[in-house]
C-alpha positions, 0 to 999 in steps of 0.5 A, spaced: 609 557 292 614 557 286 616 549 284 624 550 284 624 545 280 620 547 274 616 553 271 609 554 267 609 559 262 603 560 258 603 560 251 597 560 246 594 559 251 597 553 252 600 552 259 608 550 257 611 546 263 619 548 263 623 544 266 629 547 270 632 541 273 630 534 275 629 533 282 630 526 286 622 522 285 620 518 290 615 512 290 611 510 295 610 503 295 608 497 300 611 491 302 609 485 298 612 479 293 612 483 287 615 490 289 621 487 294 622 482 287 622 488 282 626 493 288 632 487 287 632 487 280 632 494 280 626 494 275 620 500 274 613 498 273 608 502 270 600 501 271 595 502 265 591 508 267 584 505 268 587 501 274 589 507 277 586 509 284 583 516 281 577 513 276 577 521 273 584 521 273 588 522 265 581 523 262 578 528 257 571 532 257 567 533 251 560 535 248 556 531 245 551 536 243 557 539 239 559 533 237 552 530 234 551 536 230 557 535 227 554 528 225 548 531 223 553 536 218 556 530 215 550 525 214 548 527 207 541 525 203 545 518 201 549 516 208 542 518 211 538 512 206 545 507 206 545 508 214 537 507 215 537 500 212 544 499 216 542 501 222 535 498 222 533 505 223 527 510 221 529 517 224 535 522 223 535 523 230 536 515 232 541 515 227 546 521 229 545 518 236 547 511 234 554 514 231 555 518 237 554 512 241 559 508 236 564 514 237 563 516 245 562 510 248 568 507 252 572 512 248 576 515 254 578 508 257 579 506 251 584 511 250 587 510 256 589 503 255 594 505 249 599 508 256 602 506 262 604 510 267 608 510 273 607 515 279 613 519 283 613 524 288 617 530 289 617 529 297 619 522 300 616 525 308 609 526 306 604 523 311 598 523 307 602 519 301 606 515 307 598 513 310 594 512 302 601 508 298 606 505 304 601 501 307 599 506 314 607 507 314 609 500 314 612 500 307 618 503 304 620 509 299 624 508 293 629 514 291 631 514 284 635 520 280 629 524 276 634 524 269 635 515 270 627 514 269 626 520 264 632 516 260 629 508 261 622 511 259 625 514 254 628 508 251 622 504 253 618 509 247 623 509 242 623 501 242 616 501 243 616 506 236 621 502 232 618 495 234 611 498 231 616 501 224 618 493 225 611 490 225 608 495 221 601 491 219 597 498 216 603 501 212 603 507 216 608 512 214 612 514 220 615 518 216 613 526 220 615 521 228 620 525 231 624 521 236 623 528 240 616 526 240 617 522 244 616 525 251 616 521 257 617 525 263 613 531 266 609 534 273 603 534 274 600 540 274 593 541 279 588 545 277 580 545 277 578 542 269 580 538 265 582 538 257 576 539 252 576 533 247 572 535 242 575 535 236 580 529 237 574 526 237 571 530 231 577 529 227 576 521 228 569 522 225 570 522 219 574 514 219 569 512 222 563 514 217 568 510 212 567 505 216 560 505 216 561 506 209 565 500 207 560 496 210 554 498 207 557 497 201 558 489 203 566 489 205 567 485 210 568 486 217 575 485 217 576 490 211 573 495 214 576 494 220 583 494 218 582 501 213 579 504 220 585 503 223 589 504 218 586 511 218 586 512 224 593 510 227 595 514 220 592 521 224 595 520 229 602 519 228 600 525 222 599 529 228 603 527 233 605 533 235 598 535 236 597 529 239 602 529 244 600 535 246 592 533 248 596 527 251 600 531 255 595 536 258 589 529 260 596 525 262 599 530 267 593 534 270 590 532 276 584 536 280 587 541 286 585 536 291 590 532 289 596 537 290 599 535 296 602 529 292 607 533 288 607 528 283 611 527 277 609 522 272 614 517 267 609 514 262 610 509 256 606 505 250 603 500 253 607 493 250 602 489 253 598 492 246 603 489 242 603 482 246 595 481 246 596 481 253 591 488 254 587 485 260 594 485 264 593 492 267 602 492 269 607 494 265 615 494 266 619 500 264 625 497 265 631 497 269 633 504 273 638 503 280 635 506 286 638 512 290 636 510 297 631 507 300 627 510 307 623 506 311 616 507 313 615 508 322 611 503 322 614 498 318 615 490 322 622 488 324 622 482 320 621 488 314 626 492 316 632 487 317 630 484 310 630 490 307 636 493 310 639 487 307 637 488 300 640 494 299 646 492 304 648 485 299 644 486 293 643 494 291 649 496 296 644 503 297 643 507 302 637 506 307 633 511 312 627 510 317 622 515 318 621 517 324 616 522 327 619 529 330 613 532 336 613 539 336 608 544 340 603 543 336 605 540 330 608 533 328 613 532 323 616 526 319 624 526 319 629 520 316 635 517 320 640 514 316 641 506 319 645 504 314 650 508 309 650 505 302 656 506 297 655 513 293 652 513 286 
């Protein structure tokens, strides 16, 4: 079935998203200390994707039989002596498998650390998500304006770029960053594979070598480091573009059996980087008013007075209870309004 709100096109062989609207999103969420403060402060929080409930989710294939006989190309007679004295190894073989394990190990954790992301859905009935996200119906969802959250993250990106312009300890010129780069809204598309890697992998080698490098020739650790990041950040924002493109086709791709979700993603930078604060897996994106709230079938009646009065003194948003509609052979999930907020 055709989604209303977008279209995918291919190009290059590429699969373009094109959206035509943005629809109302959903978030499913359970009741707990930190979703009622961050739903009465209006706050938007985003998880740093190794947190996430899919361990497959937002990550990249790769070869590494392709990618060592790369290393093997670029291993020439005099890296090969520095390296076997370096690395305390005698074979090629051992060798090329020591920088391969140096560039794969943790690579796609280590890649999903750089982001956080909030997920949304384009359905607020969905039983399955209602039973997996909503604590089996006893939780809430909270309605936002698709435009409202493409918007906050968006703003989110921007400061996260300008602080790094700021604070820009490598002297990376950011001078190819557009602000149109900055994508930070999306569905996502469902599908049985994911993204090959190779060479964004292979296009960091390089760096890497001159790592090895400056270290065989005695720099110090902390030299050779800081000219590693320097090239690699460096490469990045060169390739934005590019890149954007390989984030977006990791970020917004899920196995079909997820499908049923009709998740829509916002994302940002994750600032807890910037903060050293990198085991801490939560990021708040900011401030988006909601549109309504629906509350789950099974919710307490202590829950249900509490956030009726919410969104009644604090939020003056509309609120809905789920209830479910038996038919003859099927059963679905329909909203009553209990409380009529003022329009937004």
């Amino acid at each position: 079935m055709k989604n209303k709100y977008y279209t995918i096109d291919k190009e290059k062989n590429k699969e373009i998203i094109n959206i035509k609207e943005m629809p109302i999103l959903y978030k499913y969420q359970t009741i707990n200390e930190h979703s009622v403060n961050a739903l009465i402060n209006n706050e938007v929080w985003a998880t740093v994707p190794t947190n996430f409930n899919d361990p497959y989710d937002m990550i990249y294939c790769y070869s590494s039989s392709h990618i060592k006989g790369v290393i093997k190309d670029k291993l020439t007679d005099e890296r090969l002596l520095k390296y076997s004295k370096f690395f305390e190894k005698k074979s090629k073989t051992a060798i090329i498998k020591t920088i391969s394990d140096s560039l794969l190990s943790n690579f796609n954790d280590n890649f999903r650390k750089q982001y956080c992301v909030s997920c949304f859905s384009e359905v607020f009935d969905s039983e399955i998500m209602w039973g997996h996200y909503a604590n089996c119906a006893k939780g809430f969802v909270i309605a936002y304006s698709g435009n409202d959250l493409m918007s906050k993250a968006f703003e989110k990106n921007e400061t996260f770029f300008e602080l790094s312009k700021q604070f820009n300890f490598f002297n990376i010129d950011f001078s190819n960053v557009k602000k149109d780069n900055l994508t930070t809204i999306a569905p996502v598309i469902y599908s049985n594979g994911k993204k090959n890697f190779d060479n964004e992998i292979i296009d960091s080698l390089d760096p890497l070598l001159e790592y090895f490098d400056d270290l065989c020739e005695n720099k110090t650790v902390e030299e050779s480091i800081n000219a590693f990041i320097k090239k690699i950040q460096q490469r990045y924002f060169d390739k934005n573009d590019l890149h954007n493109d390989s984030f977006y086709s990791a970020l917004c791709n899920k196995h079909k059996s997820w499908s049923y979700e009709k998740e829509w993603r916002i994302w940002s930078y994750n600032s807890n980087a910037l903060t050293g604060q990198l085991n801490d897996p939560y990021v708040c994106i900011g401030n988006v008013k909601p549109k309504a709230i629906y509350l789950g079938e099974k919710i307490s009646p202590y829950d249900e007075q509490a956030m009726l009065a919410i969104a009644k003194e604090k939020l003056h948003i509309s609120v809905y209870k789920m209830k479910t509609k038996m038919f003859k052979n099927r059963c679905k999930l329909q909203a009553e309004l209990l409380y009529k907020g003022a329009k937004l």
